[in-house]
NULUM-134156 format. One line per 4 residues: their letters; for each residue x, y, z of C-alpha. Coordinates in nm, 3 decimals. Layout:
REM residues N
a> X:Y:Z  ...
END
This chain:
REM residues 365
xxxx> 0.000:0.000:0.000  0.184:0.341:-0.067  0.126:0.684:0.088  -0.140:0.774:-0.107
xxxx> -0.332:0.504:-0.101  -0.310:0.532:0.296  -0.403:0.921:0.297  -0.721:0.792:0.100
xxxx> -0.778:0.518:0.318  -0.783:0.754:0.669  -1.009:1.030:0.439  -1.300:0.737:0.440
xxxx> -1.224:0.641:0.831  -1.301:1.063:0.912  -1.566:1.086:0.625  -1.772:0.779:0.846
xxxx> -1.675:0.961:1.155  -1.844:1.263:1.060  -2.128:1.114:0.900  -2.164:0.915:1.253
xxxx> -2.182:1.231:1.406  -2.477:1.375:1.213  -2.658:1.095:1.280  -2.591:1.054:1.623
xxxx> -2.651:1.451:1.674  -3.010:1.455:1.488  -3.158:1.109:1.647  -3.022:1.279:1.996
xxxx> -3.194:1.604:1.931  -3.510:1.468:1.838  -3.535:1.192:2.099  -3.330:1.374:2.367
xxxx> -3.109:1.120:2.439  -2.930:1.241:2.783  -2.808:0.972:3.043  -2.847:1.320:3.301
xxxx> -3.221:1.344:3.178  -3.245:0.961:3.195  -3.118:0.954:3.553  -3.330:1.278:3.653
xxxx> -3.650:1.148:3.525  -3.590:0.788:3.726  -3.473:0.990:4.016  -3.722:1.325:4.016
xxxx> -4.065:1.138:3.890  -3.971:0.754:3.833  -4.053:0.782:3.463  -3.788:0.503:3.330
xxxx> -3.823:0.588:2.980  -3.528:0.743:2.888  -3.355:0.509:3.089  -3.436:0.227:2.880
xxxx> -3.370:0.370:2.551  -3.041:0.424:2.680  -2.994:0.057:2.811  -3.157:0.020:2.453
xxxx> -2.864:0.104:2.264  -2.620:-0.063:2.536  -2.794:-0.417:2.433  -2.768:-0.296:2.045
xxxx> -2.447:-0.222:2.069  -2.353:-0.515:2.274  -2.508:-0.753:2.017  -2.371:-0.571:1.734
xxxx> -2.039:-0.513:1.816  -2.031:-0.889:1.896  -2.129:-0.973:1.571  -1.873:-0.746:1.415
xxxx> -1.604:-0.902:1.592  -1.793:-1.248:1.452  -1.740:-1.168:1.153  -1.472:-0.956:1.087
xxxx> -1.234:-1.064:1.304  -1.225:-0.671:1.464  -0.943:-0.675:1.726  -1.123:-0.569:2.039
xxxx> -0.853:-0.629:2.225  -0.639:-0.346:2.042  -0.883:-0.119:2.221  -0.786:0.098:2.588
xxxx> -1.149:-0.040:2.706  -1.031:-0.421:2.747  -0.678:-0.377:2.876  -0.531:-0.610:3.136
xxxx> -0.449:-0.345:3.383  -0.766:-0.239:3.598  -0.768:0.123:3.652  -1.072:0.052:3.883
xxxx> -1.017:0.307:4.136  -0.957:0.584:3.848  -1.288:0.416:3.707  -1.501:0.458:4.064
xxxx> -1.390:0.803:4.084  -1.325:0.953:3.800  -1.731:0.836:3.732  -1.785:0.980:4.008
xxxx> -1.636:1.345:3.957  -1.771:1.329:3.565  -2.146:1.200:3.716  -2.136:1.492:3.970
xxxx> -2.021:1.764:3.697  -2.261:1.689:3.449  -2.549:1.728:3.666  -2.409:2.105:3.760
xxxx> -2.316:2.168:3.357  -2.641:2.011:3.221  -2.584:1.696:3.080  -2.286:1.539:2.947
xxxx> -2.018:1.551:2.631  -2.253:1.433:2.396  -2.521:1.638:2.512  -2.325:1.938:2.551
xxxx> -2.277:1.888:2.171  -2.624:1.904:2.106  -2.746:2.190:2.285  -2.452:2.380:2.077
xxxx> -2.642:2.288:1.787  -2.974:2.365:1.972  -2.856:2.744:1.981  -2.700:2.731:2.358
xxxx> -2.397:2.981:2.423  -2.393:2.803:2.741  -2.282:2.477:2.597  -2.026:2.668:2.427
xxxx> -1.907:2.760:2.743  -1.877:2.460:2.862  -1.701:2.267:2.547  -1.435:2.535:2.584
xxxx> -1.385:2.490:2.953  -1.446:2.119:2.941  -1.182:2.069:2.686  -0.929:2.269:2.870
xxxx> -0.950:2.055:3.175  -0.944:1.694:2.999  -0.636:1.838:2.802  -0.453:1.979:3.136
xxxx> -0.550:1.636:3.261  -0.409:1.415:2.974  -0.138:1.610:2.898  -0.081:1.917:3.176
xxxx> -0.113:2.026:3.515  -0.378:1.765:3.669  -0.219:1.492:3.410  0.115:1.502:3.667
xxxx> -0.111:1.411:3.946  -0.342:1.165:3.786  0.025:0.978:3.703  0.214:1.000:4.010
xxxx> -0.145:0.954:4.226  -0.451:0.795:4.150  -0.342:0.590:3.846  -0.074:0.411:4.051
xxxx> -0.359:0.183:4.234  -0.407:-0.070:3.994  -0.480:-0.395:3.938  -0.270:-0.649:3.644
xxxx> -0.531:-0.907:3.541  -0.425:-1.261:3.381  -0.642:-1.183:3.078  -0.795:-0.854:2.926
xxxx> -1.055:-0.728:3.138  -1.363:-0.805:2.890  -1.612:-1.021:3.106  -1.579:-1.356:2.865
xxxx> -1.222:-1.376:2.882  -1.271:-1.301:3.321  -1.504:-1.578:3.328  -1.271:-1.801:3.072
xxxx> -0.988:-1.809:3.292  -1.167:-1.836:3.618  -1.365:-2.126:3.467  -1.057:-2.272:3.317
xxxx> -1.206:-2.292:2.956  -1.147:-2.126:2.582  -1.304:-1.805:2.523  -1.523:-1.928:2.293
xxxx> -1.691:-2.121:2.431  -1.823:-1.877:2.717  -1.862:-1.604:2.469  -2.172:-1.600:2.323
xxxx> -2.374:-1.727:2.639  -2.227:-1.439:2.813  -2.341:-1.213:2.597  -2.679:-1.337:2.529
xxxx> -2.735:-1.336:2.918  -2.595:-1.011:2.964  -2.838:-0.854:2.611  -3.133:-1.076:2.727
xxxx> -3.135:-0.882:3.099  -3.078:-0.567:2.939  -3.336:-0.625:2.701  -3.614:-0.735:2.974
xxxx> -3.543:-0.418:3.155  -3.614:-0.212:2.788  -3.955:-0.398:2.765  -4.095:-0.389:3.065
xxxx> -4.144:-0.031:3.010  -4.328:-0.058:2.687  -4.090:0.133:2.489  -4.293:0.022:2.128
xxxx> -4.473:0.281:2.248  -4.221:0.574:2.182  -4.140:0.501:1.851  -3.870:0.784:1.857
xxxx> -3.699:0.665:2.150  -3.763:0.310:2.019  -3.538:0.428:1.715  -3.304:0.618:1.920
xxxx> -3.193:0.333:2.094  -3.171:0.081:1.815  -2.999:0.386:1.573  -2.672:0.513:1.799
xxxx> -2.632:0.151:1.964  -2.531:0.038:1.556  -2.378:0.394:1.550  -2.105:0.248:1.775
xxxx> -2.039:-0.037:1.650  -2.035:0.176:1.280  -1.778:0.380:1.512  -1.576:-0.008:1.590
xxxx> -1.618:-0.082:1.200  -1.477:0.246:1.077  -1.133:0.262:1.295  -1.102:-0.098:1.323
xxxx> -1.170:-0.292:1.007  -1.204:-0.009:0.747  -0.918:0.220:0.903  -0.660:-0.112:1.003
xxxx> -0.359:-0.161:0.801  -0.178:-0.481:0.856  0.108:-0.346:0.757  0.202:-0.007:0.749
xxxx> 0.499:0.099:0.525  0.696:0.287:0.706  0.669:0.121:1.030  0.567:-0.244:0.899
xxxx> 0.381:-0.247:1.219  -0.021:-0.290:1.232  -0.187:0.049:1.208  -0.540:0.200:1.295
xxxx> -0.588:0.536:1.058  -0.723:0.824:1.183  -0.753:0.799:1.571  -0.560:0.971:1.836
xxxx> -0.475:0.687:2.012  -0.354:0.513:1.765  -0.580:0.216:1.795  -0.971:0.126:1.696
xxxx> -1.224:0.358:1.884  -1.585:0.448:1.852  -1.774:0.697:2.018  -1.670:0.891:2.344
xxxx> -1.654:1.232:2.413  -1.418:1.384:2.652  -1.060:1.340:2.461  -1.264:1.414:2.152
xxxx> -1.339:1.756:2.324  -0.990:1.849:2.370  -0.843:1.744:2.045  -1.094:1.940:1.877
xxxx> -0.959:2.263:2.053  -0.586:2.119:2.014  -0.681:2.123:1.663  -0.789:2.449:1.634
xxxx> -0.527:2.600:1.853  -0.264:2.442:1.657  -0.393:2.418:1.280  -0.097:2.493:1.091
xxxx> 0.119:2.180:1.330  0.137:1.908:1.085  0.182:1.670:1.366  -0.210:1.756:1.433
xxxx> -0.436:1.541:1.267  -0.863:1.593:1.175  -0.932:1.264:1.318  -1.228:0.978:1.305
xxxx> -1.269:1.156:1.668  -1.281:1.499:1.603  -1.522:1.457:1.287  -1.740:1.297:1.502
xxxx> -1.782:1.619:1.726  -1.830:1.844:1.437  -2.066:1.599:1.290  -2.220:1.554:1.652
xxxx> -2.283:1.978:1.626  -2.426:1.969:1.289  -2.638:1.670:1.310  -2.806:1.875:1.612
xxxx> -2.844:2.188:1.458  -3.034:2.053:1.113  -3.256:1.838:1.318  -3.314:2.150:1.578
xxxx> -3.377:2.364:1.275  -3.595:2.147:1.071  -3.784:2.079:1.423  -3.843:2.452:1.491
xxxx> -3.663:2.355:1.843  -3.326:2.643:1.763  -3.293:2.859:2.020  -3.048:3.145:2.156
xxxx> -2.997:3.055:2.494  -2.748:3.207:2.735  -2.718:3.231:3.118  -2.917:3.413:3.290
xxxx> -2.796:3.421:3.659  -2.456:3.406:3.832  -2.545:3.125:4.022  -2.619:2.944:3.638
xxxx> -2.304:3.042:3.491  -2.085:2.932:3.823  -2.309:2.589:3.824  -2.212:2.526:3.432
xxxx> -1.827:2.622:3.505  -1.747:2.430:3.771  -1.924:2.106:3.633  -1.725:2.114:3.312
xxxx> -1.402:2.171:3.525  -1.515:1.824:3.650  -1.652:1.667:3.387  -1.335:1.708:3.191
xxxx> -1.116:1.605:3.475  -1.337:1.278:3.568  -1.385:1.179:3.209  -1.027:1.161:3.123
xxxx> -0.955:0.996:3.527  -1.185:0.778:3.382  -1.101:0.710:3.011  -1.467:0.802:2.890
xxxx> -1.767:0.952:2.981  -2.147:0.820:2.900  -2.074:0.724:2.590  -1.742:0.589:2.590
xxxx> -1.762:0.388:2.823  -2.183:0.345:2.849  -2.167:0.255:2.488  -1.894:0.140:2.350
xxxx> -1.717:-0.016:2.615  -2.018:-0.191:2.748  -2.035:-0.341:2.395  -1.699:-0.490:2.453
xxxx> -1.852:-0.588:2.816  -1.538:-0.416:2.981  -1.541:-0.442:3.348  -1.349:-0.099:3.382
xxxx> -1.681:0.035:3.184  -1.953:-0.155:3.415  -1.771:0.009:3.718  -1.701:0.367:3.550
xxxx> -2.124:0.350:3.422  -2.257:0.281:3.787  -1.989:0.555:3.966  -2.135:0.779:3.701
xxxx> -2.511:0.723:3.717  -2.437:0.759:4.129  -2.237:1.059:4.123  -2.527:1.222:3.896
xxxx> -2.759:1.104:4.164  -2.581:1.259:4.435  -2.505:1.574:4.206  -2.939:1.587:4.143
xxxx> -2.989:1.569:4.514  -2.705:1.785:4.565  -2.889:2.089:4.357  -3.279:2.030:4.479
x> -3.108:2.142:4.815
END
């Protein structure tokens, strides 16, 4: 394959990435897909609704993703969701911090993406700040003390921390062989949960769910079969195109936050890169705004006390912080690392969904 071949190549990874986006951003906006709103209706009325169109797209993604990996051959295990170190007390509380801060800022990454296209100045307030925290914390002032502190309690697993391969080794059997029942138990609860709760009903948030759980696994497809190279020619190394971290990812949006300023800041750097990551942010914004247009939903909206603005600052300070403590927010590591039934995700999902508890009953005081 020569160089031009592979510039081509990582131009289809982004164009997918972006086109993800859009989709994502227009089925969120017209559904209003929020895990906050999900976990504030449960919590505030006990309407569940939201909640299962959200453990909707888990199970689609789930089953999905497992059959890409079926029959493709994707290498999940190239991915930072089913590593063999446990990061679990960086999971607990960076979920935690990112649960709290997204109740004070208004929802989460994804979210905060779609009230930008919704016509929200405060959302654009908190991208900016958000982004500046997860970048001090991957890269700058917080980063030092995630390294030297928190990170350093860990635990080094025999096997990647996926649940099949857990179970495999405990049991003392092949992979696959536990596999698929573990994932058909693990769909089959998630997917009594989504119909006790009549969801048929909603045929929006019906749609939701089934559309951006195959919108992650289109994420898996487009960095990790369509963007691998086998071997790339100047390292003769495997290679995923068009991804920061230099391996397959799907949708998250923390990291994608702050490479999309990094980007900006630094456009003329040729070591920066419009990745699968940051077209899916753009997309994300667009996707949002067509649907809020078309929907007659646009709106200018900007804060309008003190109190607001401090509320929205201080929650994207710790979103950003706990989603990159973390690795992934909602929809990193909701989505698509519950489709690759990572442990670190199950515990990182529940600290979040209990820190936004805490951070609801926090605010009705």
């Amino acid at each position: 394959m020569n160089p031009q071949e592979l510039v081509q190549q990582a131009q289809w990874v982004i164009w997918v990435g972006l086109f993800i986006g859009v989709v994502l951003g227009a089925i969120s906006q017209a559904s209003r897909f929020c895990t906050l709103g999900a976990v504030a209706d449960w919590v505030g009325t006990g309407d569940r609704s939201r909640m299962r169109m959200w453990v909707l797209a888990m199970a689609t993604a789930l089953l999905s993703t497992q059959l890409l990996i079926a029959l493709t051959g994707f290498e999940s295990q190239q991915t930072v969701y089913t590593s063999n170190r446990l990061l679990w007390l960086s999971n607990i509380l960076g979920g935690l911090v990112f649960g709290f801060g997204m109740t004070l800022a208004s929802g989460c990454g994804v979210r905060t993406l779609v009230r930008i296209g919704e016509g929200s100045l405060k959302a654009i307030v908190v991208f900016l700040v958000m982004a500046v925290a997860a970048f001090m914390t991957m890269r700058g002032l917080t980063g030092v003390w995630r390294v030297n502190t928190i990170e350093k309690v860990q635990v080094t697993l025999p096997t990647s921390q996926d649940l099949p391969s857990l179970l495999a080794h405990g049991f003392g059997t092949a992979v696959n062989q536990i596999q698929l029942p573990v994932v058909l138990s693990v769909a089959l609860l998630m997917l009594l949960f989504v119909l006790k709760g009549r969801l048929h009903r909603q045929p929006i948030r019906l749609a939701a769910g089934l559309v951006i759980g195959g919108l992650v696994t289109a994420g898996w497809w487009a960095t990790g079969v369509l963007g691998f190279v086998s071997e790339h020619p100047e390292t003769l190394e495997k290679a995923f195109l068009a991804t920061n971290s230099k391996s397959p990812e799907s949708l998250t949006f923390v990291g994608p936050l702050a490479y999309s300023l990094e980007l900006l800041i630094y456009w003329s750097d040729r070591n920066q890169i419009f990745s699968f990551a940051v077209a899916t942010v753009l997309g994300v914004i667009l996707g949002s705004a067509g649907s809020a247009l078309l929907r007659g939903r646009f709106k200018w909206e900007a804060f309008k006390t003190t109190q607001d603005m401090a509320n929205h600052l201080v929650g994207a300070l710790l979103m950003g912080i706990g989603g990159v403590v973390a690795m992934g927010c909602t929809m990193g590591h909701g989505l698509s690392g519950l489709s690759l039934l990572s442990l670190g995700s199950l515990l990182t999902t529940v600290s979040i969904i209990g820190g936004a508890a805490l951070g609801l009953r926090w605010l009705s005081r």
